[in-house]
GUBA-729908 format. One line per field, with one value per atom (N, C-alpha, C): y, z, x; atom name. Coordinates in pm, whole numbers, plus 32768, in hexadecimal, padded with zeros to 4 digits. Atoms other than C-alpha are relative to their C-alpha. Layout:
! GUBA-729908
py <- [Y:...]
pz <- [Z:...]
px <- [X:...]
atomo <- [CA:...]
This chain:
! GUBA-729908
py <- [7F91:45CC:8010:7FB8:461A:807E:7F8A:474A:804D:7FC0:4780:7FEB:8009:4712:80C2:7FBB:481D:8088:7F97:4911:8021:7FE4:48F9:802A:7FE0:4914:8067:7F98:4A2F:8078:7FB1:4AF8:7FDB:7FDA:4A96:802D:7FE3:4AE2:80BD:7F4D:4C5D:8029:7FB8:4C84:8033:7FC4:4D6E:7FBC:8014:4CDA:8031:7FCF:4DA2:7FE8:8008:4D3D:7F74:8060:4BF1:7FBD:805F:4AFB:7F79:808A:499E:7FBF:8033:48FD:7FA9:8081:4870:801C:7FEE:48ED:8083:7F79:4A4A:8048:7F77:4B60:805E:7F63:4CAB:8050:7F97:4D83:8074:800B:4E5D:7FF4:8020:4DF9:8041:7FA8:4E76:8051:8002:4F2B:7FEF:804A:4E81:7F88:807E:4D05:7F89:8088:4BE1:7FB7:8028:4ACE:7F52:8070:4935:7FFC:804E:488B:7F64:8068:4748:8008:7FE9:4728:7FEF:8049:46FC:7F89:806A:45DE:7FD0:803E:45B0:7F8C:8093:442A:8010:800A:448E:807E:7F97:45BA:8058:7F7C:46D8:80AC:7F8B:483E:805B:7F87:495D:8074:7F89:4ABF:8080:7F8E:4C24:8021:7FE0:4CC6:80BD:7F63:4E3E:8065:7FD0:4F30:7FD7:8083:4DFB:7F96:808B:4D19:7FBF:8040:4BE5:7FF5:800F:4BB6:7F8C:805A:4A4C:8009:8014:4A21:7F7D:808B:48BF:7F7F:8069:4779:7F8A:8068:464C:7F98:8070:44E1:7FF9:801D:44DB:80A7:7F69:45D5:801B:7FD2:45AB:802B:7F82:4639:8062:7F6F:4755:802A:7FBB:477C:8021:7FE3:4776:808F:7FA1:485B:80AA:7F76:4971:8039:7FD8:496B:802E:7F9F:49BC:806F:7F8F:4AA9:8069:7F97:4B67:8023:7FEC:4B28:7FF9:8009:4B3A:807C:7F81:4C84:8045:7FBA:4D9D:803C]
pz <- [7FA9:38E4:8068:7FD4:3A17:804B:7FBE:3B00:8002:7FC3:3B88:7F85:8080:3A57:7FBD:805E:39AD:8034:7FA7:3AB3:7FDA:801D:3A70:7F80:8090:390F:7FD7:7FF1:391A:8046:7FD2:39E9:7FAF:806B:391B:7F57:8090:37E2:8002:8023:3883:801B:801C:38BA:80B3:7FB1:39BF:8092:7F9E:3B2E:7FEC:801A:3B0C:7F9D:8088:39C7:7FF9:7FF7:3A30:8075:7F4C:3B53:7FD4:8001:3B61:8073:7F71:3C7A:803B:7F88:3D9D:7FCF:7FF7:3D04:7FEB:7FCE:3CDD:7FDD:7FF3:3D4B:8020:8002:3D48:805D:7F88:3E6D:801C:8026:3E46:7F72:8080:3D31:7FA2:806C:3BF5:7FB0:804E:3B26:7FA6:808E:3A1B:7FE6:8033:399C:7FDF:8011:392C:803A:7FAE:39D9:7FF6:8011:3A00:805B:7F88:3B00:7FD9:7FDC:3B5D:7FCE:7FF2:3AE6:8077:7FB8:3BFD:801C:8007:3BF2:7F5D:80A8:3A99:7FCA:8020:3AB5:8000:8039:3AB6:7FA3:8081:3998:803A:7FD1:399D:7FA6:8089:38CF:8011:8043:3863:7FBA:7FF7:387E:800B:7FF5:388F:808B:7FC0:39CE:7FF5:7FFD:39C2:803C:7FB9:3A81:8055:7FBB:3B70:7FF5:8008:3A93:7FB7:806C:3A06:7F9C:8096:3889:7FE2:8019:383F:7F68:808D:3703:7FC7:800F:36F9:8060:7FB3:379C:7FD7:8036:37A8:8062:7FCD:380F:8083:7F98:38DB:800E:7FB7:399D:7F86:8058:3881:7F71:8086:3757:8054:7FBF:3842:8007:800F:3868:7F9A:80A0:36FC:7FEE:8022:36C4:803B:7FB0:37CC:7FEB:801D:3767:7F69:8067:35FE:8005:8018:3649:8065:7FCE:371E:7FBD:8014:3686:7F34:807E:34FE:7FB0:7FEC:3446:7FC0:801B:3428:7F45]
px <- [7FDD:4139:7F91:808B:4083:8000:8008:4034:8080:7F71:418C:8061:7F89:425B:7FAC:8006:418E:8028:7FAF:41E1:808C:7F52:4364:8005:7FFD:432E:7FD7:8034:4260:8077:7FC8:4353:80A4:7FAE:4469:8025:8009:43C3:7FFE:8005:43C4:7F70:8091:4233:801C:7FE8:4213:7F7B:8054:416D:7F4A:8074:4050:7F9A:8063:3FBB:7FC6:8031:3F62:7FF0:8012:3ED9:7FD1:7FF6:3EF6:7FB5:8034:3E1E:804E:7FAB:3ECA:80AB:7F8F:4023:8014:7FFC:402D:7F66:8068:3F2E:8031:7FB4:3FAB:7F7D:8036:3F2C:8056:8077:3EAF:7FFA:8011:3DD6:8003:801D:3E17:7F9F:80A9:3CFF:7FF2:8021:3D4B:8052:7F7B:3DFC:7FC6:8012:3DE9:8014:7FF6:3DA2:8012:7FFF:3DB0:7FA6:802B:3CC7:7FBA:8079:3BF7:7F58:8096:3A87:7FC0:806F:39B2:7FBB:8055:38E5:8042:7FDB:3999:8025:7FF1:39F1:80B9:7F7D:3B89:7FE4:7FE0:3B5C:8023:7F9B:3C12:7FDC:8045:3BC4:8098:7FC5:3C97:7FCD:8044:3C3D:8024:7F9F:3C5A:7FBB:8063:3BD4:800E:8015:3B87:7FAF:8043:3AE0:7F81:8045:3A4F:7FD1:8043:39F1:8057:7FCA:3A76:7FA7:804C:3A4D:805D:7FC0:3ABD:7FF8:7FE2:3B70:7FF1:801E:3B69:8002:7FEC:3B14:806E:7FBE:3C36:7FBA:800D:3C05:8064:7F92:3D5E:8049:7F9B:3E3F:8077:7F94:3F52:7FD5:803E:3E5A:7FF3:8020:3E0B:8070:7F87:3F66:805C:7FB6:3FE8:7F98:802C:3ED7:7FF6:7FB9:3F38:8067:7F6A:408C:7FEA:8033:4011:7FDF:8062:3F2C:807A:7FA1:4051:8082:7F7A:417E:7FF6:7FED:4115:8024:7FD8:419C:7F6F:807C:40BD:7FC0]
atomo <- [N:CA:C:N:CA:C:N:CA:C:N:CA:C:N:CA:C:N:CA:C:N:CA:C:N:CA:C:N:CA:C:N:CA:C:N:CA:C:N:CA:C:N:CA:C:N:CA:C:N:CA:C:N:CA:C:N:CA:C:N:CA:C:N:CA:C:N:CA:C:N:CA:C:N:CA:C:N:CA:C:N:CA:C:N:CA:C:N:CA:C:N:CA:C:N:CA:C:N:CA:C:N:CA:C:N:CA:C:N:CA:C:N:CA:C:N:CA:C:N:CA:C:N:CA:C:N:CA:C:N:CA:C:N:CA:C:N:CA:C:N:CA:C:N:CA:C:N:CA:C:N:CA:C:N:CA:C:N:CA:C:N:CA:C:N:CA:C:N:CA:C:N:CA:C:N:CA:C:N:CA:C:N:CA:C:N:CA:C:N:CA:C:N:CA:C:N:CA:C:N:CA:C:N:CA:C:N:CA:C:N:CA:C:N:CA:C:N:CA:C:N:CA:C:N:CA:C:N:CA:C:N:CA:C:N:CA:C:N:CA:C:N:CA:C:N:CA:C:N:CA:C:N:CA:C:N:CA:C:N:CA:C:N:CA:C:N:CA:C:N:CA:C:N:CA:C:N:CA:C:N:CA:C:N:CA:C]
């Protein structure tokens, strides 16, 4: 799965826009003040993290190797029951 697959899946699993941002496929403006997030490392070689961000800061939950562990693991962490 990558970015945009997880996008569709996400909105047909029902999670509401706001509670998450995907880099480069959705950013919700304005920014939320609170969600979970997917992005790019930086300088990370390709890695990817998963996170919450909250009152300005990100708090990465975890680093993946590829875009499609970051994306199994977003869709968990949004769509698992409470």
């Amino acid at each position: 799965m990558d970015r945009h697959e997880l996008r569709v899946a996400l909105s047909a699993a029902g999670v509401p826009d706001d509670c998450f941002r995907i880099e480069g496929v959705h950013e919700p403006v304005p920014t939320p003040p609170d969600f979970l997030y997917l992005r790019k490392i930086r300088g990370g070689g390709g890695a990817w993290e998963t996170g919450a961000y909250e009152r300005g800061v990100h708090e990465p939950v975890s680093r993946h190797a590829s875009e499609a562990e970051a994306c199994a693991q977003l869709l968990r962490l949004l769509t698992r029951p409470s």
